[in-house]
C-alpha positions as CSV (number, residue, x, y, z in Angstrom):
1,X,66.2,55.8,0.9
2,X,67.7,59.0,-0.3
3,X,65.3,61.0,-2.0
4,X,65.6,63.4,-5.0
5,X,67.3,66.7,-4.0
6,X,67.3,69.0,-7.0
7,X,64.5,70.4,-9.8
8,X,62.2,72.9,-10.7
9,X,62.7,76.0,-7.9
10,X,60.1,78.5,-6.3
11,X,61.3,81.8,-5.3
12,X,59.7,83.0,-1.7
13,X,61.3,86.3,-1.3
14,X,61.3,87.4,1.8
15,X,62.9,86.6,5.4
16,X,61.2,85.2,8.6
17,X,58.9,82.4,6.9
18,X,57.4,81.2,10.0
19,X,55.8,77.4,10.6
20,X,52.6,78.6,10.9
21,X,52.8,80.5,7.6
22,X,54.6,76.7,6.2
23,X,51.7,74.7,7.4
24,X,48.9,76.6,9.9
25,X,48.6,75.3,13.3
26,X,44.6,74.6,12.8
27,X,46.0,71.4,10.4
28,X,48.6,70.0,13.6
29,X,45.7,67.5,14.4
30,X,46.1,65.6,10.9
31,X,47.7,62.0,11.6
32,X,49.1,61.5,8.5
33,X,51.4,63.2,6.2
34,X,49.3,63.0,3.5
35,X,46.7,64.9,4.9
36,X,48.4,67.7,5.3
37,X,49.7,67.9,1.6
38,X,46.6,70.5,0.2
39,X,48.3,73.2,2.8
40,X,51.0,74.3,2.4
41,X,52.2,77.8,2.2
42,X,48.2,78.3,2.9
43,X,49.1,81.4,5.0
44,X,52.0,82.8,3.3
45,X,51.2,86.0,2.0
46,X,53.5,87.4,-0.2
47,X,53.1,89.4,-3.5
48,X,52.6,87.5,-6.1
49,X,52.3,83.9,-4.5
50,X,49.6,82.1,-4.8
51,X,49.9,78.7,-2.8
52,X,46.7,77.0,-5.1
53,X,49.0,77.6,-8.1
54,X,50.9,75.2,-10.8
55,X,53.8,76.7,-10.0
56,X,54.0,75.3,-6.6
57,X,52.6,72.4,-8.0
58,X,55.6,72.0,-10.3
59,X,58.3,72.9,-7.1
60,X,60.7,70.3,-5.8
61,X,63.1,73.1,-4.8
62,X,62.6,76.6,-2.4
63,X,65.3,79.6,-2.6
64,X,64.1,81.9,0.0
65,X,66.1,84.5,2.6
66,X,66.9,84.6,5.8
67,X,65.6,82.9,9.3
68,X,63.5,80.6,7.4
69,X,61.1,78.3,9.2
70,X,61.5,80.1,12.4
71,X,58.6,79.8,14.8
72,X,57.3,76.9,16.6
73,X,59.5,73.7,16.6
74,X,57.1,71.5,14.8
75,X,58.2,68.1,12.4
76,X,54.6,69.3,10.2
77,X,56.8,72.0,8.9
78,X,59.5,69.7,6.7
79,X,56.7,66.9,6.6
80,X,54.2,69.3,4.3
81,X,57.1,70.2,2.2
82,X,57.9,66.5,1.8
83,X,54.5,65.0,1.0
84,X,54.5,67.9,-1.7
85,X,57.6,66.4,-3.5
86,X,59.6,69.6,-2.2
87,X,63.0,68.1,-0.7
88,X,66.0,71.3,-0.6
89,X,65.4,74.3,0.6
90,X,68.1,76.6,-0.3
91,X,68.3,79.8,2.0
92,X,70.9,82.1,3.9
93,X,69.4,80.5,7.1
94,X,67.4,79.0,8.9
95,X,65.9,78.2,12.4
96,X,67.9,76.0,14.5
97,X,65.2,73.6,14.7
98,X,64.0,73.7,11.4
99,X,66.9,73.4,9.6
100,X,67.8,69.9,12.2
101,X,64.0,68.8,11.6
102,X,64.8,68.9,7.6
103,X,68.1,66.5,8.1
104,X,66.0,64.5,10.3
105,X,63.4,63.5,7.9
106,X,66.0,62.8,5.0
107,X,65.4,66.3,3.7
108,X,68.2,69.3,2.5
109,X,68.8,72.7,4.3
110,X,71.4,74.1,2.1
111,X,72.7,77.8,3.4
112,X,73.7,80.0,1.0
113,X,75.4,83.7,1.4
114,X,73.2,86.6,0.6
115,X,74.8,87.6,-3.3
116,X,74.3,84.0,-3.8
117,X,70.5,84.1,-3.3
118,X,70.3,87.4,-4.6
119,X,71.6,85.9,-8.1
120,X,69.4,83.0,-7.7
121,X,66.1,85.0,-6.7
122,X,67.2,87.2,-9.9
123,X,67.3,84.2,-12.2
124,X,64.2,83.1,-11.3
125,X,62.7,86.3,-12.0
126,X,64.3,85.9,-15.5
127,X,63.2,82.3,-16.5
128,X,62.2,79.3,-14.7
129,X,64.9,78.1,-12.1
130,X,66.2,74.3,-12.3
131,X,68.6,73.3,-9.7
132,X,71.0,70.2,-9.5
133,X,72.5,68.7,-6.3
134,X,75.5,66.9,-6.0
135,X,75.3,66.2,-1.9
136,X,78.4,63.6,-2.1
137,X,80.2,66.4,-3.7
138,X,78.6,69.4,-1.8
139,X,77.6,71.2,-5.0
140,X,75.2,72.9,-6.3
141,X,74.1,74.2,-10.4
142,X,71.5,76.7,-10.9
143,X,69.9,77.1,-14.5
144,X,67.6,79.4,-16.1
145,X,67.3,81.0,-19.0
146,X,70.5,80.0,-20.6
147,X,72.8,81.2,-17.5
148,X,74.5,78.5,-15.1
149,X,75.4,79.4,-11.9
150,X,77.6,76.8,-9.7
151,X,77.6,76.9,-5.3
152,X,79.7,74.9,-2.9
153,X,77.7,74.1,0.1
154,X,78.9,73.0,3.3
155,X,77.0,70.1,5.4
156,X,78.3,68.5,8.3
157,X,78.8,64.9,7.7
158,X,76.2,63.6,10.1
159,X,73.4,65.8,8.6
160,X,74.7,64.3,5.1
161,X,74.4,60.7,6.8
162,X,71.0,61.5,8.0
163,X,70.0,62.7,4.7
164,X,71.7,60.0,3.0
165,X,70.0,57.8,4.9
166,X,66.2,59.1,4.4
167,X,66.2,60.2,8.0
168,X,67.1,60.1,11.5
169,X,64.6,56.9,11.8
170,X,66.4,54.9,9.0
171,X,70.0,55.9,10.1
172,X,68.9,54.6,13.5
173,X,67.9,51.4,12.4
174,X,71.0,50.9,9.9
175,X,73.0,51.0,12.6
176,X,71.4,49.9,16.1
């Protein structure tokens, strides 16, 4: 089932956003999903952030920089960002395996070029950020404050079946 892949947006400015900064190792022992919901971001330590506030609460979007979720290869990482309603990440890149673990839980990595975050992150700043996806049509709209701002993004089309289809696990079973 495809899942919702646009709204409100968080800004985390900064590069290198780890896994253990996404969800901290000491919570890997959780068997479920849902239990590992009240952590995210718990780590991340950046001005101005503050992972116990409404404005995460709100997110369903992330615009950050570069390399993001680099660090260990764990499925925790996409899953806490899922259970919290948070399905596209928008960045200028990612971690190999990150970025595949996001298209294999029916989730969106979309890659962006620096100006283009730059002008998102500065929107943000402005006014709250809404964004819309268009994944058939590989487009992005970015709102706030009046201003529109409109993205092409490129996705191979396997990642986009896997995403289409909620996940690696559906798309398996759709078709063997």
């Amino acid at each position: 089932m495809q899942k919702e892949f646009g709204g409100r947006a968080i800004v985390l400015d900064r590069s290198d956003i780890n896994t253990d900064e996404i969800i901290p190792a000491k919570y890997l022992t959780e068997v479920t999903k849902e239990a590992l919901k009240p952590y995210l971001l718990e780590d991340l330590k950046l001005e101005g952030f503050d992972p116990d506030g409404d404005v995460l609460a709100e997110a369903r979007v992330v615009v950050s920089r570069e390399n993001f979720g680099c660090g260990s290869s764990r499925e925790h990482a996409p899953w806490v960002f899922e259970v919290n309603g948070i399905h596209t990440i928008i960045a200028e890149s990612y971690a190999r395996i990150f970025r595949q673990n996001m298209f294999n839980c029916g989730m969106l990595a979309i890659e962006l070029p620096r100006d283009a975050i730059d002008a998102l992150i500065a929107m943000a700043a402005a006014a709250p950020l809404d964004v819309t996806v268009d994944l058939e049509g590989e487009k992005l709209t970015a709102s706030a404050g009046g201003q529109t701002l409109n993205y092409d993004f490129d996705i191979s089309s396997f990642d986009k079946a896997l995403v289409v289809a909620g996940g690696w696990v559906e798309f398996a079973d759709a078709r063997y």
